[in-house]
C-alpha positions as CSV (number, residue, x, y, z in Angstrom):
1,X,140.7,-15.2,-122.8
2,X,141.7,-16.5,-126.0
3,X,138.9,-19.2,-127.4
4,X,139.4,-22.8,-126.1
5,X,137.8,-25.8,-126.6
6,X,136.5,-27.7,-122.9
7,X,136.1,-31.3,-122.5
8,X,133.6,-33.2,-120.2
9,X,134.6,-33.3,-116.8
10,X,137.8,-30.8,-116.8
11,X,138.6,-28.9,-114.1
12,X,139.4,-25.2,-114.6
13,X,142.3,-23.3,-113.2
14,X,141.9,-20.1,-111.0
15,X,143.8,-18.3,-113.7
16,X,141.3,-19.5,-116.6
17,X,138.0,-18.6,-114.5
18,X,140.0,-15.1,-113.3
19,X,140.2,-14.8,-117.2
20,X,136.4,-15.8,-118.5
21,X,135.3,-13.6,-115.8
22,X,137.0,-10.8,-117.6
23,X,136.0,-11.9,-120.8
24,X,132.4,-11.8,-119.7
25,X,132.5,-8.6,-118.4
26,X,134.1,-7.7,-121.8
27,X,137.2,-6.3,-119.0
28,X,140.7,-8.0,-119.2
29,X,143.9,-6.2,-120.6
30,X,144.0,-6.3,-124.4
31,X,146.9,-8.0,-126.3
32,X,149.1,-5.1,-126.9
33,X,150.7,-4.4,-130.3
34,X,153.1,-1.5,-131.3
35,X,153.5,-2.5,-134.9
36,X,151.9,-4.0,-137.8
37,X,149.9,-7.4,-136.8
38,X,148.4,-10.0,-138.6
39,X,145.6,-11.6,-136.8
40,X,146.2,-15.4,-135.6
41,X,143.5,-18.0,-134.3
42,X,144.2,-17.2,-130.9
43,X,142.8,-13.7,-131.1
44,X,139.5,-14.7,-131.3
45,X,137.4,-13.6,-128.3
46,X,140.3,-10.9,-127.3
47,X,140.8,-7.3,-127.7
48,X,143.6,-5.8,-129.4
49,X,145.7,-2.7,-128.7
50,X,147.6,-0.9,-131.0
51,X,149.9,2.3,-130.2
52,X,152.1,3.7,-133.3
53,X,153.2,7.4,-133.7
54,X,153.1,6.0,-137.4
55,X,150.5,4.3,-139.8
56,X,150.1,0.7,-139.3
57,X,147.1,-2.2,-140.4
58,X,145.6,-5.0,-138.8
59,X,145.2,-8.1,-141.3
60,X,142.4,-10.6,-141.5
61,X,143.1,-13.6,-142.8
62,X,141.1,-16.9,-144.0
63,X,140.8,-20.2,-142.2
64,X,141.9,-18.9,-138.7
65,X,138.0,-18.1,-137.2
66,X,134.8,-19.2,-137.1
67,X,131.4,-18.1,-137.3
68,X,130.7,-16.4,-134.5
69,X,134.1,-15.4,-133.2
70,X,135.0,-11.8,-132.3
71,X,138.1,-9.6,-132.1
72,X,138.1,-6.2,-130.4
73,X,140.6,-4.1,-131.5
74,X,141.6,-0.1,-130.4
75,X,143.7,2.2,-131.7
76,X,145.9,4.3,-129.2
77,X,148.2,5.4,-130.7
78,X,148.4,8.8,-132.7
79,X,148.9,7.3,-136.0
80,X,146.2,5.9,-138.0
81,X,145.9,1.9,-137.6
82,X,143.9,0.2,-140.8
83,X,141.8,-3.0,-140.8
84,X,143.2,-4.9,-143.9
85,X,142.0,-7.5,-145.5
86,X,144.0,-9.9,-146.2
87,X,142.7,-13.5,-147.7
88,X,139.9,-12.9,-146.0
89,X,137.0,-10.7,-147.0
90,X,135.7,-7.8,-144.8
91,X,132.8,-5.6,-144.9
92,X,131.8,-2.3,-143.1
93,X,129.4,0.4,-143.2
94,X,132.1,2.7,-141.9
95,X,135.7,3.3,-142.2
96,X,138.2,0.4,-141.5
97,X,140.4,3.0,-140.6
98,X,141.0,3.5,-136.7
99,X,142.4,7.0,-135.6
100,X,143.5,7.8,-132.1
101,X,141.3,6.8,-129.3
102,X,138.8,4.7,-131.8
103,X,138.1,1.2,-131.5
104,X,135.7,-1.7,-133.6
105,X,135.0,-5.4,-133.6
106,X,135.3,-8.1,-136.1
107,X,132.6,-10.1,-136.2
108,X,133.1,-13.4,-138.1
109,X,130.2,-14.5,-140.2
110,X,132.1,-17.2,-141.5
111,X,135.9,-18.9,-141.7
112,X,136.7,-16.1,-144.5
113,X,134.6,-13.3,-143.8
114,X,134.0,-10.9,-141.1
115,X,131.8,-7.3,-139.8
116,X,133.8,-4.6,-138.7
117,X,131.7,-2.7,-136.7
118,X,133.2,0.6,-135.6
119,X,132.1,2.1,-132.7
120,X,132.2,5.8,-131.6
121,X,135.8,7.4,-131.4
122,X,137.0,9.6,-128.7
123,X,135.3,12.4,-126.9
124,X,135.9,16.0,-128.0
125,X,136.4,14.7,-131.5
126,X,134.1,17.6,-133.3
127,X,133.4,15.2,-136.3
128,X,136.8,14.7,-137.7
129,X,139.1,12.1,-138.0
130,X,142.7,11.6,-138.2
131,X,143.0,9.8,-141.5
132,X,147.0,10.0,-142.2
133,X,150.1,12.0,-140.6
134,X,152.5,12.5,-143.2
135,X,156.2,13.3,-142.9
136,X,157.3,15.0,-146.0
137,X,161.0,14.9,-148.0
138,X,162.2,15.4,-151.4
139,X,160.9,17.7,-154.1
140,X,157.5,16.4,-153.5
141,X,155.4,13.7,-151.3
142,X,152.4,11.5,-152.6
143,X,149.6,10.8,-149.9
144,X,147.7,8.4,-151.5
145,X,144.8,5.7,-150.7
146,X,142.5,8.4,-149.3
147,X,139.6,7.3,-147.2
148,X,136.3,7.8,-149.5
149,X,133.6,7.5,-146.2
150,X,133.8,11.4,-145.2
151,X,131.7,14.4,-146.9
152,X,134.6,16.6,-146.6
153,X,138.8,16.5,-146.5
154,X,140.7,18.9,-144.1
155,X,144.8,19.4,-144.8
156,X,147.0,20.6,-142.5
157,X,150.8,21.6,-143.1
158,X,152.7,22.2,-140.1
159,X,156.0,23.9,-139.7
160,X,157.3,23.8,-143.6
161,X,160.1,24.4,-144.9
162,X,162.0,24.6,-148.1
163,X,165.4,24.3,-148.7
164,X,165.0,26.9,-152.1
165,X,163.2,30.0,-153.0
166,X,160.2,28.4,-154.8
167,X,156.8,27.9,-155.0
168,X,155.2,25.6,-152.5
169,X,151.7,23.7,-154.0
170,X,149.2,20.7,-153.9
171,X,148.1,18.6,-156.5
172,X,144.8,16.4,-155.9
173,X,145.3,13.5,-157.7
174,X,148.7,14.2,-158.8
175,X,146.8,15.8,-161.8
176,X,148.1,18.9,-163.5
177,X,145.1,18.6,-166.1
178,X,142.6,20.2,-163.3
179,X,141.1,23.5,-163.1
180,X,142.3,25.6,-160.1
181,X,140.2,28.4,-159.8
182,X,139.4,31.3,-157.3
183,X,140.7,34.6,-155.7
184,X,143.6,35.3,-153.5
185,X,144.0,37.9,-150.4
186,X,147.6,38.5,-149.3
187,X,149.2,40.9,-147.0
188,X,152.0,41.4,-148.4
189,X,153.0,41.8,-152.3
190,X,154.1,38.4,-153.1
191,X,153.8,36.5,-156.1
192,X,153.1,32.5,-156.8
193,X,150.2,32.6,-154.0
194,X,146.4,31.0,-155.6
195,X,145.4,29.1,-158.5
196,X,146.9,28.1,-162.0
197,X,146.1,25.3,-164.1
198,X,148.6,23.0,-163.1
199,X,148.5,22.9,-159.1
200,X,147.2,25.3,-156.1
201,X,149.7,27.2,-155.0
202,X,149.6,27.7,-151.0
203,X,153.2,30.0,-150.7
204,X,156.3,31.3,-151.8
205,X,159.2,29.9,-150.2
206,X,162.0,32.9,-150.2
207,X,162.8,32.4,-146.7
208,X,161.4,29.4,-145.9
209,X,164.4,28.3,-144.2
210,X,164.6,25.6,-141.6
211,X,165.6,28.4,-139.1
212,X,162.6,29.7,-140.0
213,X,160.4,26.3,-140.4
214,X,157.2,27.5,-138.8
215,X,155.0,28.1,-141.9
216,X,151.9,26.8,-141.8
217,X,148.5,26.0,-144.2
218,X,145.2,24.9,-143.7
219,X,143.1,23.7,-146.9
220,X,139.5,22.4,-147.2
221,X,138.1,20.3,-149.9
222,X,134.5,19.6,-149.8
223,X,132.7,16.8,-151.3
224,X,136.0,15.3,-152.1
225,X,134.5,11.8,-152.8
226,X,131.8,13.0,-155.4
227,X,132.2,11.4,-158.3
228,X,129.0,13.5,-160.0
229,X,130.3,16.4,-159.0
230,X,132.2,18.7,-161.6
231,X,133.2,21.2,-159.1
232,X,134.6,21.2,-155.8
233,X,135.1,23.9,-153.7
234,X,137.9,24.5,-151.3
235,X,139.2,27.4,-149.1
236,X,142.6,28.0,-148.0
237,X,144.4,29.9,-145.2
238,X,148.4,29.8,-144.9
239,X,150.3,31.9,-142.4
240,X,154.2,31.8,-144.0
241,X,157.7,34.1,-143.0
242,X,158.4,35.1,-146.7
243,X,161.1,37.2,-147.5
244,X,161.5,38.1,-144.0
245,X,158.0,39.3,-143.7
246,X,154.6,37.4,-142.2
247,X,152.1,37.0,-144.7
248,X,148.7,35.4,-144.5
249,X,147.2,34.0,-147.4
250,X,143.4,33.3,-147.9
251,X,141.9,31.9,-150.9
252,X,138.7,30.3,-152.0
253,X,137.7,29.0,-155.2
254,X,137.4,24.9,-156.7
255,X,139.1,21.9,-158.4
256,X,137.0,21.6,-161.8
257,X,136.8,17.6,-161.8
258,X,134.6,15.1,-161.5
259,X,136.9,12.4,-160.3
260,X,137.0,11.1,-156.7
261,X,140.0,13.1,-154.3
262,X,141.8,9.9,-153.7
263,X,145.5,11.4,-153.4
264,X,147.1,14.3,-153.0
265,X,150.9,14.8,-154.3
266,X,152.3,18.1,-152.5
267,X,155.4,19.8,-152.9
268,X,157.7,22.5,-154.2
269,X,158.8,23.8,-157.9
270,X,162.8,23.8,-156.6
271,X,164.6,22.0,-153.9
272,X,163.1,19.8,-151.2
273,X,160.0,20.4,-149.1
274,X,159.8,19.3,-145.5
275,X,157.2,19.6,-142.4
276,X,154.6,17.4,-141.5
277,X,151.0,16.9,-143.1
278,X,147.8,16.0,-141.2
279,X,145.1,14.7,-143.3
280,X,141.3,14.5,-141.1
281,X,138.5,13.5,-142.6
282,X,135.2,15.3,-141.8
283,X,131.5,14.0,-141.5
């Protein structure tokens, strides 16, 4: 039940003590929201559902709660919802992002700021969190805004595809100043596979057709968010249909910079790339 202000001496409706009886029991569907939502006064004291395949915020603004006043809010859907603030300021010791299955409050210390207090996410979660899905077109696709709370970042490509014979890579940061470095096994003699100074190089696409869009690469950055250290180390593991043939491609090495991981621009040397990228953030 939304918050209300009594008076002396009114009489509630079977409805209204049906609903503070929920509220009590903190029970009672939540408000249910399929895109984007900017919070308004009479959220305070309800939950909140969201369910997106895509990204989409919440947004907290000024003047519309009070000390004291609460908003639950879950995120059921697969793509990632964001607490944003908006005029109003908001602190947490976690992430404000929400992936599938998560949930948090906001607890308002005052009529411009609030607590988001994020509570545990889904069961079987093994310490990573859906930070972004990604649906990529054109020569190349920026995922940028990268959450900074997580010790290490975990990319996924799924079913890629390239509509010319060129080399597929990532660039963290968008930076072509970095230094790539490390050793490459592959199962088949293929070139454009590892590190150069300009990007990290994850396949060749000769026949990366979208008849034949089921490539696939997994790549780990650790310590992504380190802003001391000078190196970070990744690994990589891509499973392609190049020129006809399978190939698996595993590489380790590191990114040689001190910066922060904060985007990540992937794409192709010639052509468009397309698939779908899954960005997880892990504790």
């Amino acid at each position: 039940m939304a918050k209300q202000t009594f008076t002396t001496g009114q009489v509630l409706t079977a409805a209204q003590m049906t609903s503070l009886q929920q509220t009590a029991m903190l029970g009672g569907a939540a408000s249910a929201k399929t895109a984007s939502y900017t919070l308004v006064a009479a959220d305070a004291g309800t939950a909140i559902s969201m369910s997106n395949a895509s990204a989409t915020t919440i947004t907290v603004n000024t003047a519309l709660f009070a000390a004291g006043d609460t908003v639950q809010i879950t995120n059921l859907g697969v793509g990632v919802c964001t607490i944003t603030a908006g005029t109003a300021t908001v602190n947490t010791s976690a992430s404000l992002a929400l992936a599938q299955y998560e949930s948090g409050t906001l607890d308002f210390t005052s009529t411009s700021a609030a607590i988001f207090i994020k509570g545990a996410g889904g069961a079987g979660g093994g310490g990573m969190t859906l930070l972004s899905t990604t649906t990529l077109s054109g020569a190349s696709t920026t995922i940028s805004s990268i959450d900074q709370t997580y010790n290490n970042l975990f990319f996924l490509g799924i079913n890629l595809s390239t509509s010319n014979a060129a080399g597929c890579w990532i660039k963290p940061n968008g930076a072509s100043n970095c230094d790539y470095c490390g050793t490459v096994q592959v199962t088949t003699t293929r070139s454009n596979f590892g590190f150069n100074a300009s990007q990290l190089y994850f396949g060749l696409s000769e026949d990366m057709s979208a008849s034949n869009a089921n490539n696939n690469v997994a790549i780990s950055i650790f310590n992504y968010a380190s802003t001391t250290a000078n190196q970070k180390p990744l690994s990589m593991v891509s499973r392609l249909i190049t020129g006809g043939a399978k190939t698996t491609v595993t590489a380790g090495g590191g990114i040689d910079t001190a910066s922060a991981i904060s985007s990540i621009q992937v794409g192709t040397n010639s052509g468009n790339l397309t698939g779908t990228v899954l960005l997880y953030g892990v504790k």
